[in-house]
TORMARVO-885876 format. One line per 2 residues: number of its first residue (from 1); their letters; for each residue x, y, z of C-alpha. Coordinates in steps of 0.2 Angstrom, whole numbers, plus 2048, in hexadecimal, padded with zeros to 3 digits. Layout:
<pts>
NUM> A> X/Y/Z ~ ...;
</pts>
This chain:
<pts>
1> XX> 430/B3B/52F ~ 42C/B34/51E;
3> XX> 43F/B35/519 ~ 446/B2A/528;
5> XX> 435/B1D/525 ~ 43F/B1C/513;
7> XX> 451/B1B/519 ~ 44A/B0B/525;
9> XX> 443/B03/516 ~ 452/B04/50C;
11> XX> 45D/AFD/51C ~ 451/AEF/51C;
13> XX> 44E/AE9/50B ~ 45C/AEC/500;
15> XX> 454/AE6/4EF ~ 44E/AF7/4F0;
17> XX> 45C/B01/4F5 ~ 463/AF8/4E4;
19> XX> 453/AFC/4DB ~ 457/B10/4E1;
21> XX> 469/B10/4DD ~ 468/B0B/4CC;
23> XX> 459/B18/4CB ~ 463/B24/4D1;
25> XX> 473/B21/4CA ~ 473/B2C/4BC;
27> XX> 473/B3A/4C8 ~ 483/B35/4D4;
29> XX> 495/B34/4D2 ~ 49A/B24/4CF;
31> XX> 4AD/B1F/4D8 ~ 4BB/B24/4D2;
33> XX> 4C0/B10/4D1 ~ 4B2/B0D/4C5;
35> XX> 4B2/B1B/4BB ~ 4B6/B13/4A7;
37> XX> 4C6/B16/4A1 ~ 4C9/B1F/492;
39> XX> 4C9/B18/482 ~ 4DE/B17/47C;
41> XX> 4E1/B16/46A ~ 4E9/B04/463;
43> XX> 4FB/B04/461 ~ 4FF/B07/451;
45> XX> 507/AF8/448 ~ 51A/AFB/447;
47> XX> 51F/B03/439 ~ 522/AF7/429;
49> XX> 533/AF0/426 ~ 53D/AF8/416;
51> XX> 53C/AEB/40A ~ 54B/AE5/3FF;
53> XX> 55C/ADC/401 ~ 56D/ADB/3F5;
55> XX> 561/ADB/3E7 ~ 55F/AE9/3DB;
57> XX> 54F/AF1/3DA ~ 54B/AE8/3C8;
59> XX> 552/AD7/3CD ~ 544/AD8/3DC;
61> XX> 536/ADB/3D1 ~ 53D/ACE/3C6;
63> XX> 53F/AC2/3D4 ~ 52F/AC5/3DD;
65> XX> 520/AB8/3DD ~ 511/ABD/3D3;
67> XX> 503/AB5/3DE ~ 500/AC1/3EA;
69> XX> 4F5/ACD/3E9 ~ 4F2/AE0/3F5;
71> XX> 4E6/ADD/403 ~ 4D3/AE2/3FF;
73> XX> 4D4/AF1/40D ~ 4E0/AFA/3FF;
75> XX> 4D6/B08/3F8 ~ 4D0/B03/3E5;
77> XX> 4DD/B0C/3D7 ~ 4DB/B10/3C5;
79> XX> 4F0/B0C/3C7 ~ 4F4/AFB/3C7;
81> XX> 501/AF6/3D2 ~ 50F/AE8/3D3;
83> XX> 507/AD8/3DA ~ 512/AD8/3E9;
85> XX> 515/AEC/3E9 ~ 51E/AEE/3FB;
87> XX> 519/AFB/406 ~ 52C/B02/407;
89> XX> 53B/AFF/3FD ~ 54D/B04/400;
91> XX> 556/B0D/3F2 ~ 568/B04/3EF;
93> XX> 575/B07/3E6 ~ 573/AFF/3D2;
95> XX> 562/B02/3D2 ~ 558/B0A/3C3;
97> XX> 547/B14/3C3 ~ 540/B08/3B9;
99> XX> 546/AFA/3C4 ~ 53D/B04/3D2;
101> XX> 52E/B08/3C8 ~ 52D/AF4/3C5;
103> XX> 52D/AF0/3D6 ~ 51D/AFB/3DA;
105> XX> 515/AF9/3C9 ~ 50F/AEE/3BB;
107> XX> 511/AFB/3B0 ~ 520/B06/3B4;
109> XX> 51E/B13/3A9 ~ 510/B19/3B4;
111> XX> 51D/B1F/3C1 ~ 517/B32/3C0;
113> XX> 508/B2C/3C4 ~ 509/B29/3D5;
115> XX> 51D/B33/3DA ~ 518/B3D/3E8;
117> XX> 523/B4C/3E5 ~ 529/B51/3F5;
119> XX> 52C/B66/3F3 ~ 537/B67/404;
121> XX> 543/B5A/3FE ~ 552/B62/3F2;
123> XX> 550/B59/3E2 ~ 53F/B51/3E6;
125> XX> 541/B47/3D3 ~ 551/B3F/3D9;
127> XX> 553/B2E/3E2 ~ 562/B2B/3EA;
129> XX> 56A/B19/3F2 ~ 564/B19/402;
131> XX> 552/B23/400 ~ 545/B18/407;
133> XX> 534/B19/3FA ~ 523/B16/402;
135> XX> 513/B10/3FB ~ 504/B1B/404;
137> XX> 4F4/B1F/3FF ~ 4ED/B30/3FB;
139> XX> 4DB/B34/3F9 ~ 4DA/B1F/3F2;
141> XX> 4E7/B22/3E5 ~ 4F8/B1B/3E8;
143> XX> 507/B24/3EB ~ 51A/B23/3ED;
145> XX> 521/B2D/3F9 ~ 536/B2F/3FD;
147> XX> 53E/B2F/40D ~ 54F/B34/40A;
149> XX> 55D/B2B/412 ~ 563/B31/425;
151> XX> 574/B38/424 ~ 57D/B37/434;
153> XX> 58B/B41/439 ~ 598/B39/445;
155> XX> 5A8/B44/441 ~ 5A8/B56/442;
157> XX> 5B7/B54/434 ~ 5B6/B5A/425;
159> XX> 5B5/B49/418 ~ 5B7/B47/408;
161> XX> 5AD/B3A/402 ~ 5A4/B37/3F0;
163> XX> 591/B3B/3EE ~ 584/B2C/3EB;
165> XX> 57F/B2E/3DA ~ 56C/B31/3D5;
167> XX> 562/B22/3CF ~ 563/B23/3BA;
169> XX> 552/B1D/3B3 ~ 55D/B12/3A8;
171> XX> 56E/B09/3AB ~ 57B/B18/3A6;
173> XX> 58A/B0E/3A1 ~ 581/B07/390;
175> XX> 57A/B15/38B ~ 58B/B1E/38D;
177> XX> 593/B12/385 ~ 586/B10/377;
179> XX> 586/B25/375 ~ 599/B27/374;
181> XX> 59A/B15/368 ~ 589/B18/35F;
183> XX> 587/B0A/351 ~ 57A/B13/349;
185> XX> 57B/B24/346 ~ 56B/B33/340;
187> XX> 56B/B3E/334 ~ 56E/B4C/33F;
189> XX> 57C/B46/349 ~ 585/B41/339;
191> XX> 583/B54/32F ~ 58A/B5B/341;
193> XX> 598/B50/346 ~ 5AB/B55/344;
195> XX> 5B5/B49/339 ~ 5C8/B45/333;
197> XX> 5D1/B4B/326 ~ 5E1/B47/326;
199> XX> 5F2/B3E/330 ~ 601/B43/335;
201> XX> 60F/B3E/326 ~ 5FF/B3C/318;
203> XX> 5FB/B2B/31F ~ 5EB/B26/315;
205> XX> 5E6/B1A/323 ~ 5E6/B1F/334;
207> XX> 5E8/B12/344 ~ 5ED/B12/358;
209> XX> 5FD/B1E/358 ~ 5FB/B2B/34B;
211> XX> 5F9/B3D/34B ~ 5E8/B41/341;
213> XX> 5E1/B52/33E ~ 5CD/B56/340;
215> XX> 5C0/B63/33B ~ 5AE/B69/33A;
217> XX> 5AE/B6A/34E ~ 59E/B78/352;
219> XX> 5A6/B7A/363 ~ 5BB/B79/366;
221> XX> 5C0/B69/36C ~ 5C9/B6B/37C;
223> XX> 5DC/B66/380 ~ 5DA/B53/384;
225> XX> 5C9/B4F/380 ~ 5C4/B3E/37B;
227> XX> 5BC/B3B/368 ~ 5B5/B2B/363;
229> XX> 5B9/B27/34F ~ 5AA/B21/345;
231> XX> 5A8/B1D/334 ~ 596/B22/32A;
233> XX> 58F/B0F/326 ~ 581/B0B/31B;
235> XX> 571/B14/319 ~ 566/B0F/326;
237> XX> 552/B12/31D ~ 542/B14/324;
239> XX> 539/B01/323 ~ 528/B0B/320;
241> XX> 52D/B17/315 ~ 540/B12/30B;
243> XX> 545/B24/313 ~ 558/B24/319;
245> XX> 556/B2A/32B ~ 568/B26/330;
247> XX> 578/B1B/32E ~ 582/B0D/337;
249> XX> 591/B15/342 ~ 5A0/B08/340;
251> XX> 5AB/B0B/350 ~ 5BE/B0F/349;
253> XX> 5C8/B16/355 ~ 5CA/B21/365;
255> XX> 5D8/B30/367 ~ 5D9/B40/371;
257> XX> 5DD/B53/36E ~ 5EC/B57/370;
259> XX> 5ED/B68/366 ~ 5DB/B72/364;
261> XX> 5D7/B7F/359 ~ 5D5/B7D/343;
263> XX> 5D8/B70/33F ~ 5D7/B66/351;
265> XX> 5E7/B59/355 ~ 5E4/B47/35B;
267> XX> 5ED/B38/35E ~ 5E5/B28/35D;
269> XX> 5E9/B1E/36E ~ 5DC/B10/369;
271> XX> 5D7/B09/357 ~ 5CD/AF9/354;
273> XX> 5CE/AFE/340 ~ 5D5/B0B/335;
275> XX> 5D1/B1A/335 ~ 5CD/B23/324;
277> XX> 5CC/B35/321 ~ 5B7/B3A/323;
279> XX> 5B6/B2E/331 ~ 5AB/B38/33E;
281> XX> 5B0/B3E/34F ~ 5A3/B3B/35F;
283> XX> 5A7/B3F/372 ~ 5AD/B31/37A;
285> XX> 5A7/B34/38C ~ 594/B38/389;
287> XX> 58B/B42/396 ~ 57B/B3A/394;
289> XX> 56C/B42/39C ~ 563/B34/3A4;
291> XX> 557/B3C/3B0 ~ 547/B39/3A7;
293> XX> 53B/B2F/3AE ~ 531/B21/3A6;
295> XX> 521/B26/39E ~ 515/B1E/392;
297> XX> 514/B2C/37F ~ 50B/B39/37F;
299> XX> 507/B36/369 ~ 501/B27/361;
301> XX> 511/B1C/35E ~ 512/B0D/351;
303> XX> 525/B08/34A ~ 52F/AFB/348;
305> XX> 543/AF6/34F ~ 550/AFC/342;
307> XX> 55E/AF5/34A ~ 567/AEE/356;
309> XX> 579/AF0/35F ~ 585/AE2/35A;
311> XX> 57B/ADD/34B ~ 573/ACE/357;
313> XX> 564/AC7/350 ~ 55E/AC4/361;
315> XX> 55B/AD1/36C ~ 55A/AD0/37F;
317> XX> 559/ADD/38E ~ 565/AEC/38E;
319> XX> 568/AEA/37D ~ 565/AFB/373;
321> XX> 55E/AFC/365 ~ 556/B08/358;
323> XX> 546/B0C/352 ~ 53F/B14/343;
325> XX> 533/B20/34F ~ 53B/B33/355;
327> XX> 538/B45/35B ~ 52C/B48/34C;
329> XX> 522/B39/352 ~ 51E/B3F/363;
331> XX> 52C/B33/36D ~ 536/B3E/37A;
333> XX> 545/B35/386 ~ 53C/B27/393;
335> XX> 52D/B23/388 ~ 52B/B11/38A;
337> XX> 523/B07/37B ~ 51F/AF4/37A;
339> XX> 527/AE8/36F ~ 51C/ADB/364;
341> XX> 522/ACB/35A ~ 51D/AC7/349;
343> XX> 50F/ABB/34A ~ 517/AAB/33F;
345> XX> 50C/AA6/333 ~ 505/A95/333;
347> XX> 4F8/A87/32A ~ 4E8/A86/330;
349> XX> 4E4/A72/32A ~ 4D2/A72/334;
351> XX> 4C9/A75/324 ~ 4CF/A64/31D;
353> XX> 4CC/A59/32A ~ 4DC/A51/32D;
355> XX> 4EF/A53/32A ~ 4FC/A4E/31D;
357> XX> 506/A53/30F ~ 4FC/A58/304;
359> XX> 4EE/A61/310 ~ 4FE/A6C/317;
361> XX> 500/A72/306 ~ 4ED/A77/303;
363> XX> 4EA/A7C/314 ~ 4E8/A90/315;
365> XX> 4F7/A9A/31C ~ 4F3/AA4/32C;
367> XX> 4FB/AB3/336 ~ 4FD/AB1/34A;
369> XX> 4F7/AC1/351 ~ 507/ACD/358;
371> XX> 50E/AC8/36A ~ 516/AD5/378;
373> XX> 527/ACE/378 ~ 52F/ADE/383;
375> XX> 52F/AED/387 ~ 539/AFC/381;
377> XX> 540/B0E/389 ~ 545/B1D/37E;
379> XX> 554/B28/384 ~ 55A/B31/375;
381> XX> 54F/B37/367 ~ 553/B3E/356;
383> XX> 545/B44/347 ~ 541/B36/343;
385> XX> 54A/B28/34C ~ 54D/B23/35F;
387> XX> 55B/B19/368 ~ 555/B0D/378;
389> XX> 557/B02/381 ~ 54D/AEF/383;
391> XX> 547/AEF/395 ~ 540/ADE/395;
393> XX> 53F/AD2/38B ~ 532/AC4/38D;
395> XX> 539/ABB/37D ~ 543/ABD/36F;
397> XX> 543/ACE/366 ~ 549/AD0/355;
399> XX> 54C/AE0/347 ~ 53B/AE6/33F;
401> XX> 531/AE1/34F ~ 524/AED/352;
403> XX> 522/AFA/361 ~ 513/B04/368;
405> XX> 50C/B0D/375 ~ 50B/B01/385;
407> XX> 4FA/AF9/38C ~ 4F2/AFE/39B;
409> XX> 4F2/AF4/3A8 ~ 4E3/AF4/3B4;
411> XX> 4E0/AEF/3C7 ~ 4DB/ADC/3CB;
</pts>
């Protein structure tokens, strides 16, 4: 009876059978129609485009605009990166590690600090035109991760087509070409190299065309291999010391074998001097191990240039040079040192007041402070000298400038 008095209330005034609903909704099934929907994750953003066009790897780094700066939600880093470090890049053919390294970092030699090595990847140190490199983040520290390139099969034939060639840290063809033609050569390449001691018909001097005969090879030349001729220079000494720790190599000649055993037969196919019995014999195609990757020294370095390909005065990028710094000293191929200028000397005239003749002459005599003119990579080392190469040059280098361990960069 109570119950149906209630209902007819309800019926009558529907603020109140509001009121109940609400009090009682917690406890009834809502419609299906407005039951919420459930919560859909965002669509992630596409994925970002790989960066890059006909430029190489180095020339992009080069080229790119140093205003802009990584968005704040990028985790802080102890590494600091390029100023417009991209998020991918596409590996293409010319490109050098430390081109790559540029592009991601304002201090390349820090590379192995953030390679990802990827285990299930044959040859996980390599990078190959093609590979896509990726910029992520792992626990806050930045990473480089490789994508290797899709290889898409669209003829069940078999091809035979030529294999893209790994990324060298360094371009290959000077290096080659400086190993096989060195112009300065160590102590230790010199006691070891064969030499020749003689031509066909005693000729004294020995040019494009003749027979010569060679000796003091440690292993047997083989039939048809290529020898570059070149003659022991001056003593090359030590700036710090006086020490001779080599001589300059004068290129002579370039002949083949054409009978092995003792003594070795060559004919000379190319001369750009004559050749003298003593002249020393160096392989002219050099395999050059280039798969080192850039790294700052692991031992305190201080030296100075020695000398310079070409006896320029100015030195510029890709030029190699020596330095009086080697194995002993700590430096093992793809150190990178930084290059410092001479601070010039100049007057200081503030302590007379004002300028002229004779003030110039009184004034007292002072030394700039050194200035980072470039930046150097090691790839062949000896006791106590090093060959390498000038990787940048932000201004002119010159003979007896100074090299040492690279600065550290730190994040904005």
């Amino acid at each position: 009876m109570q119950l149906q008095t209630i209902r007819r209330k309800l019926i009558r005034n529907p603020l109140i059978a509001l009121a109940a609903a609400i009090a009682c909704g917690c406890h009834g099934e809502a419609p299906r129609d407005s039951m919420p929907l459930r919560s859909t994750p965002a669509e992630a953003p596409p994925p970002s485009q790989p960066v890059g066009d006909s430029r190489t790897a180095m020339q992009a780094a080069i080229d790119a605009a140093p205003a802009s700066s990584l968005p704040s939600s990028v985790p802080t880093t102890t590494i600091a990166l390029a100023p417009n470090a991209p998020e991918t890049y596409v590996v293409k053919r010319g490109d050098t590690l430390w081109g790559i390294a540029r592009v991601f970092l304002r201090d390349p030699w820090y590379w192995p600090e953030i390679w990802q090595v990827n285990p299930q990847i044959q040859n996980p140190h390599l990078i190959y035109p093609g590979d896509t490199l990726r910029l992520v983040y792992i626990n806050g520290q930045p990473r480089v991760v490789l994508q290797r390139g899709d290889v898409v099969r669209v003829d069940p034939r078999v091809r035979s087509e030529a294999l893209e060639s790994a990324v060298t840290t360094i371009p290959y063809e000077t290096v080659a070409a400086f190993m096989s033609k060195p112009f300065v050569l160590a102590n230790d390449e010199v006691k070891g190299a064969p030499y020749l001691f003689a031509a066909r018909d005693v000729h004294v001097v020995m040019a494009a065309g003749n027979t010569v005969y060679a000796s003091g090879f440690s292993r047997p030349a083989e039939l048809g291999q290529i020898f570059n001729v070149v003659r022991i220079g001056d003593a090359l000494r030590d700036p710090d010391d006086n020490k001779i720790v080599g001589y300059d190599g004068i290129y002579t000649a370039t002949g083949h074998v054409t009978r092995a055993g003792e003594p070795t037969t060559l004919i000379l196919t190319e001369s750009s001097l004559e050749a003298e019995a003593g002249d020393k014999l160096f392989p002219g195609l050099v395999d050059v191990p280039l798969d080192f990757i850039p790294s700052a020294p692991k031992a305190k370095i201080n030296g100075r240039i020695m000398a310079v390909r070409d006896g320029v005065t100015m030195i510029g990028q890709y030029q190699v040079v020596v330095i009086n710094r080697g194995a002993r000293d700590g430096l093992a191929p793809g150190n990178v040192l930084a290059v410092f200028g001479k601070g010039d000397k100049v007057r200081d005239n503030h302590e007379t007041g004002f300028v002229n003749f004779t003030s110039d002459i009184f004034a007292k005599k002072v030394r700039l402070p050194d200035e980072r003119n470039g930046t150097f990579m090691v790839f062949k080392t000896f006791d106590r000298i090093s060959y390498g190469l000038i990787m940048e040059a932000t201004d002119i280098i010159r003979v007896a400038d100074r090299v040492e361990n690279p600065e550290i960069s730190t994040p904005p």
